[in-house]
N, C-alpha and C positions, 0 to 999 in steps of 0.2 A: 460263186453264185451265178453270175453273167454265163457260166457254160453248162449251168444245169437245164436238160429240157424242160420247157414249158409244157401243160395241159391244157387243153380247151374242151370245156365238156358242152356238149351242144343239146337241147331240151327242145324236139317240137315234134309234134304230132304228125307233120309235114314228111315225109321221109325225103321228098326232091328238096328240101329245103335241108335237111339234117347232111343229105348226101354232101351237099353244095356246099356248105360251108365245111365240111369235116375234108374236102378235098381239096378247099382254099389254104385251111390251117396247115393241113399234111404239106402241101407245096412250100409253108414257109418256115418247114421246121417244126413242129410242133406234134404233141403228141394228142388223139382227138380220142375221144369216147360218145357216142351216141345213143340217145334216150326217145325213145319213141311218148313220155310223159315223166311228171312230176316225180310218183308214184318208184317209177324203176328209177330215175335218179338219186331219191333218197336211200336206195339199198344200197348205190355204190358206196367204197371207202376211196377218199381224197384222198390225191398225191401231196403228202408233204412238201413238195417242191412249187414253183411259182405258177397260177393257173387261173382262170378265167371262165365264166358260167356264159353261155349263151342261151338266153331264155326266153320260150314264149312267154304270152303274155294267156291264151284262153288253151285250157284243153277240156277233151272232150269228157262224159262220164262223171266218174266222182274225182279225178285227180285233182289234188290242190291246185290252186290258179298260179300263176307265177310270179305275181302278190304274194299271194299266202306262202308258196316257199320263199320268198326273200324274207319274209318276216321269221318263218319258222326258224329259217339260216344265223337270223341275227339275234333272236332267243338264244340260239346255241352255243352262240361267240364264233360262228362259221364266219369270219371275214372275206371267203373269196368273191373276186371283183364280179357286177353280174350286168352284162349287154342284155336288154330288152329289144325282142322285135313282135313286132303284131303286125297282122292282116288286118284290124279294124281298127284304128290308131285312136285311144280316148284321151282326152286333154287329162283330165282328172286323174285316169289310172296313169300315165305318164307322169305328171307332177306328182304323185304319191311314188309311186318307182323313185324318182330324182331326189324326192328327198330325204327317200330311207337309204341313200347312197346309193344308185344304179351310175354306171360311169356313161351311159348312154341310150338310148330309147330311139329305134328305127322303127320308121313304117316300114311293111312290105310294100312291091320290092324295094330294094335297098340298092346300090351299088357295091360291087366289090371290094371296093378302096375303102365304102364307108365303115364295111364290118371289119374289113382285117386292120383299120385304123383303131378303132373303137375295141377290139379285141387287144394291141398290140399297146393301147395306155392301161389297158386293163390288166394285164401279163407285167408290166412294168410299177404298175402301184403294188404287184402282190410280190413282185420281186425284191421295192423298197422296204414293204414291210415286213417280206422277212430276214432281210440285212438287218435292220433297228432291232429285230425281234434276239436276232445271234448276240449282236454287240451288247443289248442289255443284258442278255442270260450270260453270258462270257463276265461280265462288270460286276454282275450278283455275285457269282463263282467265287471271283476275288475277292469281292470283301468281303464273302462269308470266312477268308483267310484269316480274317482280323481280330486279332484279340480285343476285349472289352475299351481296354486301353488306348489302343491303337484306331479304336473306330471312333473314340471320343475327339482324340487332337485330330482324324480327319475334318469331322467337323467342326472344329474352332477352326482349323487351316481355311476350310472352305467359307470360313465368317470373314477371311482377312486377317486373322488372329498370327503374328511370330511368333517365334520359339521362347521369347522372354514372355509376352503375353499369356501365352497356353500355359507357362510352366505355373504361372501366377494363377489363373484361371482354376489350374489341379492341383496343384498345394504340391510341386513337385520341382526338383531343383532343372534349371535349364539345360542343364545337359543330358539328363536324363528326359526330358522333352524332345530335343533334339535327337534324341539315341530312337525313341517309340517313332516319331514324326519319320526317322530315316525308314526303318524297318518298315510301316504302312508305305512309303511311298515305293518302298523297293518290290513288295508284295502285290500292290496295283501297277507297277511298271509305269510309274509316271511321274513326271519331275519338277511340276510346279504347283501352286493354288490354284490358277487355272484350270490344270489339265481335271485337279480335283474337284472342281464346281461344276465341271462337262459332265463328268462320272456321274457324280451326284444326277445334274437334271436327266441324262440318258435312260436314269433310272425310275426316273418318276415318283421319288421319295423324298418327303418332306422330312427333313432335319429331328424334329420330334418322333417322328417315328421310327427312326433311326436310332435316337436317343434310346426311347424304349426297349428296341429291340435290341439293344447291343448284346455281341456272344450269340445271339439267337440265329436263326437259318433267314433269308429274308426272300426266300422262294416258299 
């Protein structure tokens, strides 16, 4: 993931401003795309790869504010990371930016170090989340391997529950607990209750739901 190129898509009316920074990014690696508004930035299609929004804050016309697209972005489950700059810096519209998650909010001008800092947490939180994002979908994968049986002593395992316990638990003899308990563990490729309580929260699924879902797909 660390050697996939990053994007930086830059949004401002400005073009010496769109130029400057696409030529900052270009120098450090990175792959830039340029939006003269809102408007053309919504037609593009995202790089599934790690990337970062560089956005005004006013433009001109009818194009959404750059408000109004953060907001539209997180309607849509669009999480990539967004640097605000403005020419007219408003306390209000900054603190609303920060709280619907902007990773930063610069007046114009800015210094150099400050956008390619600010760009360069923004490229690194989109790159965390999509390592979390692989390692959960990869976790799902596997236990959709699991038979009804097998997803059950997972989760007794991950209660702290032994092999004598589960078997009592399932009305099933102890070696045959320990026979299902080996096979799940050999299937998630992991070899303690620990490793299985990781799995579990990595996934972000509560125990009963789980419960229910057994045998089911959980994507």
């Amino acid at each position: 993931m660390s050697s996939i190129q990053a994007t930086v898509y830059v949004v401002d009316d400005e073009i010496q401003i769109r130029n400057a920074i696409g030529s900052l990014c270009e120098e450090t690696g990175h792959q830039v795309r340029l939006f003269a508004s809102t408007d053309e930035f919504l037609e593009e299609s995202l790089s599934d790869g790690p990337s970062c929004l560089v956005l005004d804050v006013r433009f001109p016309g009818t194009s959404p504010t750059g408000l109004e697209l953060q907001r539209r972005l997180a309607r849509s489950g669009v999480p990539i990371p967004i640097v605000f700059i403005s020419g007219h810096p408003d306390v209000r519209v900054s603190v609303e930016a920060m709280k619907l998650g902007a990773i930063e909010f610069l007046p114009k001008p800015f210094r150099e170090q400050e956008i390619l800092d600010a760009i360069r947490h923004g490229i690194e939180r989109d790159r965390n989340r999509i390592e979390r994002e692989d390692v959960v979908r990869e976790a799902r994968l596997r236990v959709e391997t699991l038979t009804a049986r097998e997803r059950e002593i997972m989760l007794l395992m991950a209660e702290g529950l032994v092999a004598k316990q589960i078997a009592a638990k399932l009305g099933v003899s102890e070696v045959t607990a320990k026979v299902h308990r080996a096979r799940m563990l050999r299937k998630l490729e992991l070899r303690s209750p620990i490793e299985v309580v990781r799995l579990i929260d990595s996934m972000g699924l509560e125990a009963e739901t789980m419960r229910t879902g057994a045998g089911q797909p959980l994507i």
